[in-house]
RODO-2510 file (C-alpha; in nm, 4 decimals, decimal comma):
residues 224
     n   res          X          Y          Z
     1     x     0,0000     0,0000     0,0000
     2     x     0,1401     0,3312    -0,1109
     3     x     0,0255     0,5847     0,1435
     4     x    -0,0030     0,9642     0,0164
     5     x     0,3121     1,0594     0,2103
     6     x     0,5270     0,8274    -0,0118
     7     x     0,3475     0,9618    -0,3098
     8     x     0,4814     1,3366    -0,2553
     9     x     0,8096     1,2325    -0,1081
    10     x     0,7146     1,2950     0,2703
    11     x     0,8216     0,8805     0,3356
    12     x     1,0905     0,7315     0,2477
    13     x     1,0371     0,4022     0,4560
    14     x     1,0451     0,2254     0,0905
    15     x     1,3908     0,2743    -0,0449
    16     x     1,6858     0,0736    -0,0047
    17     x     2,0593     0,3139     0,0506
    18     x     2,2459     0,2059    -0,2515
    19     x     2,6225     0,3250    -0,3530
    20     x     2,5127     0,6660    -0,1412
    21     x     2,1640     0,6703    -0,3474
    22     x     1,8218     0,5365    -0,1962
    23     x     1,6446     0,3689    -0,4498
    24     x     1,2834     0,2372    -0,3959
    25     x     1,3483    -0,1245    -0,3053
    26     x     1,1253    -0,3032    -0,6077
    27     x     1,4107    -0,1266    -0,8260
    28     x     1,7293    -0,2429    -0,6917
    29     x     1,7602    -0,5470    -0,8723
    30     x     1,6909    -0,4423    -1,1935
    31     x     1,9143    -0,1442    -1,1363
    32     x     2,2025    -0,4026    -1,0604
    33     x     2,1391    -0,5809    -1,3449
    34     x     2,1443    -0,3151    -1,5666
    35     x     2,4682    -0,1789    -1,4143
    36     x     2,6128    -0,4778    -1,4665
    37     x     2,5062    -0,5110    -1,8532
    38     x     2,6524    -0,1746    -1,8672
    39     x     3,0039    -0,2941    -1,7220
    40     x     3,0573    -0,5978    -1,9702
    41     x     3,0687    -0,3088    -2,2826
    42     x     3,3121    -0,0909    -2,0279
    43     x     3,0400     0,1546    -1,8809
    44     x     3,0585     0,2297    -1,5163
    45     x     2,6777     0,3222    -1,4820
    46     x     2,5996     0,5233    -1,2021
    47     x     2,3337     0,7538    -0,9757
    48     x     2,3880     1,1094    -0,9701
    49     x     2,0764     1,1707    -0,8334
    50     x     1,7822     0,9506    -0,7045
    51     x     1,5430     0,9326    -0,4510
    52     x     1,5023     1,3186    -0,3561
    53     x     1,2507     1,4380    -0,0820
    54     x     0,9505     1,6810    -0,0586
    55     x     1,1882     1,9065     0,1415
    56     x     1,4688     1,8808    -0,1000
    57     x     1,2752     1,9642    -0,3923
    58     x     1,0574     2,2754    -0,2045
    59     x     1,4375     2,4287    -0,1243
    60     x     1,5311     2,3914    -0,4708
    61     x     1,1792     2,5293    -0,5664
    62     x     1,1991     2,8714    -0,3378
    63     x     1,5535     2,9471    -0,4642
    64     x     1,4921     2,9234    -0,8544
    65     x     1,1801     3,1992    -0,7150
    66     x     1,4211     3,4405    -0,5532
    67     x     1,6916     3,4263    -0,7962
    68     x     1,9064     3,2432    -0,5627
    69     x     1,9752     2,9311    -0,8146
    70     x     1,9761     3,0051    -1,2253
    71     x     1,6205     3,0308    -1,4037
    72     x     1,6541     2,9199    -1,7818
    73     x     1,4051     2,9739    -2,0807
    74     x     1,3146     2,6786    -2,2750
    75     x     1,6601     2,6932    -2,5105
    76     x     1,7922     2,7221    -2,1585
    77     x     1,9136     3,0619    -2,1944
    78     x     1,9436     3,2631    -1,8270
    79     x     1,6181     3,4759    -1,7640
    80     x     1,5959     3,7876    -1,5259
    81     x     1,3745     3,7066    -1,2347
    82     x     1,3058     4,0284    -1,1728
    83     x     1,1550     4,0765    -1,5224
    84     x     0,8722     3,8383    -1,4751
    85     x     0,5921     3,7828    -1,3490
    86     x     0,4560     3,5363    -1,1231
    87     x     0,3090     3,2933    -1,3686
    88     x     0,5605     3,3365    -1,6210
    89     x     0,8538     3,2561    -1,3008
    90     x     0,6115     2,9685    -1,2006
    91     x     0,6107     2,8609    -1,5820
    92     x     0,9607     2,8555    -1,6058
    93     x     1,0870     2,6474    -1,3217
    94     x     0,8884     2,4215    -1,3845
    95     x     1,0003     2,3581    -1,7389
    96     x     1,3214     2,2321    -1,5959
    97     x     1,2662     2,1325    -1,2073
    98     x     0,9265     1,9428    -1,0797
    99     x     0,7031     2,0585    -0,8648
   100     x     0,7100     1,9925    -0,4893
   101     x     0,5501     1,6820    -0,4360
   102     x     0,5198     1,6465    -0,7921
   103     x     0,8368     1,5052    -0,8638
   104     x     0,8824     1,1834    -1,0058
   105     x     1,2129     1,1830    -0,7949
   106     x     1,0040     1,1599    -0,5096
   107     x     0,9296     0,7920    -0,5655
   108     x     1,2718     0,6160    -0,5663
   109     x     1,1794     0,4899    -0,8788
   110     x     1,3907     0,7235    -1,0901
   111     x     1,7684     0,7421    -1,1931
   112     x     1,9731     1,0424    -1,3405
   113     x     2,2797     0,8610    -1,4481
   114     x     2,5897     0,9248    -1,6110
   115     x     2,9234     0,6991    -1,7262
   116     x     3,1134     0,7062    -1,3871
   117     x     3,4382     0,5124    -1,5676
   118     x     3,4402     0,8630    -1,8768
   119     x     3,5730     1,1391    -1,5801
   120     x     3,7658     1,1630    -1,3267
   121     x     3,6570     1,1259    -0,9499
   122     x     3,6676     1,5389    -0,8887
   123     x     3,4003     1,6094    -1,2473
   124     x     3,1393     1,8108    -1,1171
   125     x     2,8387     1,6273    -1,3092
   126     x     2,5715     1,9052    -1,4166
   127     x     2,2869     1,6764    -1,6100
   128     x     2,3215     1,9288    -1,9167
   129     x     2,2860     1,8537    -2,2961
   130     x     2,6114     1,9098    -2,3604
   131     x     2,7481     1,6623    -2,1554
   132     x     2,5268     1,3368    -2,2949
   133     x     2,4291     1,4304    -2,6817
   134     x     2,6492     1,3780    -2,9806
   135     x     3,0278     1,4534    -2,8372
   136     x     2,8948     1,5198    -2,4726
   137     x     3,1647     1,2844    -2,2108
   138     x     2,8190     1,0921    -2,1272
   139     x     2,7431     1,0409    -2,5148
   140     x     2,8462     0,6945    -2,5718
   141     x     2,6914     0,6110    -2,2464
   142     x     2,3365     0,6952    -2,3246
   143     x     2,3724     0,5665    -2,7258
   144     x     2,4117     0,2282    -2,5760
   145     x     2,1050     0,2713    -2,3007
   146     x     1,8785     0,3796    -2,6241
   147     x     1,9948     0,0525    -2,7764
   148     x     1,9124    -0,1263    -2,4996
   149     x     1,5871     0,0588    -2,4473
   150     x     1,4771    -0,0151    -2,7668
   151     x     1,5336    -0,3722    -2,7662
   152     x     1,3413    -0,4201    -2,4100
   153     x     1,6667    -0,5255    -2,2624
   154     x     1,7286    -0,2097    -1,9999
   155     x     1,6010    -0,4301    -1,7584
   156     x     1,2590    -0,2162    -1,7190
   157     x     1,3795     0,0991    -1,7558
   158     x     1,2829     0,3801    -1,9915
   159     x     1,3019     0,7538    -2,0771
   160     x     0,9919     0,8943    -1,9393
   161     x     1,0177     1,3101    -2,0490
   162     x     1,0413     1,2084    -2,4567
   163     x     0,8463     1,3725    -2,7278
   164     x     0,6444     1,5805    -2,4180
   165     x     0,4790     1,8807    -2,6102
   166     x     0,2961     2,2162    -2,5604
   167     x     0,5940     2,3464    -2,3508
   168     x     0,5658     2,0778    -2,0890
   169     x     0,8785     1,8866    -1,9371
   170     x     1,2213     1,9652    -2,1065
   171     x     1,3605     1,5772    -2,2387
   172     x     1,6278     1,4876    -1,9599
   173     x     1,8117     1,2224    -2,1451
   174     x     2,0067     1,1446    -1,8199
   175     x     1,6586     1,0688    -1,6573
   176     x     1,5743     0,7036    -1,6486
   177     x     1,2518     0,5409    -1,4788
   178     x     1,1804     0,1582    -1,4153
   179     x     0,8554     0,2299    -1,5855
   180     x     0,6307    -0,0824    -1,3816
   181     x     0,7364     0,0515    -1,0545
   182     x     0,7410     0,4552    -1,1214
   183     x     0,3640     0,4086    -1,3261
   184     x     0,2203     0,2440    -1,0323
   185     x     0,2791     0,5319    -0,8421
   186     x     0,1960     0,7784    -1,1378
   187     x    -0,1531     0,6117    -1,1501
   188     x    -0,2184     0,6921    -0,7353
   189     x    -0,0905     1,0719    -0,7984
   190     x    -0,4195     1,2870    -0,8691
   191     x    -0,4862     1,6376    -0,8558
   192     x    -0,6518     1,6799    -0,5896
   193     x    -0,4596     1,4588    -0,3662
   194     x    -0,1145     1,7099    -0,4778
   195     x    -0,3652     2,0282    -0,4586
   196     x    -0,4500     1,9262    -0,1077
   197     x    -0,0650     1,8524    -0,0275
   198     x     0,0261     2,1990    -0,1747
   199     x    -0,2683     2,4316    -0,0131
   200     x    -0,1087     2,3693     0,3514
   201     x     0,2597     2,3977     0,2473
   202     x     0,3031     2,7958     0,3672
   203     x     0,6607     2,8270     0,3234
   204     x     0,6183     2,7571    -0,0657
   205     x     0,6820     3,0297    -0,2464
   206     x     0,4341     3,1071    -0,4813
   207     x     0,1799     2,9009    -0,3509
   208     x    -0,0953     3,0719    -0,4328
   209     x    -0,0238     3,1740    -0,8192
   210     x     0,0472     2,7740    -0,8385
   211     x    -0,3170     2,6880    -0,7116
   212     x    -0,4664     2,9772    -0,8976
   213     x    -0,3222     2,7468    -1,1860
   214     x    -0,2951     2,3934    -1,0895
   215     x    -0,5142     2,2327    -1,3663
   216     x    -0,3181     2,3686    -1,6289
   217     x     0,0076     2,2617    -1,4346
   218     x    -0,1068     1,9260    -1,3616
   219     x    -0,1709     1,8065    -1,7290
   220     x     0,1418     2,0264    -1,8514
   221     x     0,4129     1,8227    -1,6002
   222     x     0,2463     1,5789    -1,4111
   223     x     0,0207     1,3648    -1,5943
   224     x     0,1613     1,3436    -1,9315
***
């Protein structure tokens, strides 16, 4: 039974601690399995980021409000805070970072990974498009998962943010999902159970421009 708290990443009493990663623990075996496919063609697959909590992702969401972290159009070009307003700051986070409690990160079910064996031990890994399409480090690394993808042999995991349209979700190709797991929990997330979550967080900033336009963010970057 997934309880509400799990869904919004308020619980973590699911996930498994995993090469300093938690992972959700129906995952960790296919993870293994896919690391160790990886290793046999000289890939050292690994989590940059995983599991990541309500309260992680609220921090993250109050500084891309008050300038405090970058705030990027959709060709990911730096845009002036101050120049916006509300719903057009609200608009452009998320774009690139999820919505407390709306996060798929939340669940444990979700991976952003990157070739561990192409840098060395000091790289500062920033999940950007330079770094895994054609002559990014990470390139070869993610060629080879969208070989295995396509065959069904990634173990159960996928690319969930492809071909998302009418400005929803930016494609994260260093974003995988172990799609059985992660839609199980996509299927108990509704809107009003998030809208609920959200209306008594009071340290959220813009709250209240979110809920004045929650339907429209719901079906842009949640339920696609």
């Amino acid at each position: 039974m997934i309880s509400i708290d799990q869904l919004v990443g308020k619980d973590d009493s699911a996930l498994i601690a995993v090469d300093k990663q938690f992972l959700h623990r129906d995952i960790v075996d296919d993870w293994s399995a896919l690391q160790a496919a990886a290793s046999s063609v000289e890939f050292d697959l690994a989590a940059v980021s995983a599991y990541r909590s309500f309260e992680r992702q609220l921090v993250i969401w109050n500084e891309k409000v008050e300038g405090q972290r970058p705030l990027l159009d959709a060709n990911g070009e730096l845009l002036d805070v101050a120049q916006l307003d509300d719903r057009s700051i609200v608009f452009a986070i998320l774009r690139w970072s999820a919505l407390p409690g709306g996060s798929r990160h939340h669940w444990g079910t979700d991976i952003d990974v990157y070739d561990r064996a192409a840098v060395p031990s000091d790289f500062n890994v920033q999940l950007i498009d330079d770094e895994v399409e054609r002559g990014g480090v990470f390139a070869p690394l993610h060629d080879w998962l969208d070989d295995q993808i396509d065959k069904q042999q990634a173990n159960g995991f996928y690319r969930p943010y492809q071909g998302v349209i009418d400005g929803g979700v930016a494609p994260e190709r260093w974003h995988l999902s172990h799609q059985v797991t992660a839609e199980h929990f996509s299927r108990l997330l509704n809107a009003e159970t998030l809208y609920n979550v959200l209306k008594k967080e009071k340290d959220m900033r813009l709250r209240d421009t979110v809920l004045e336009n929650f339907d429209e963010i719901f079906a842009r970057y949640i339920a696609y």
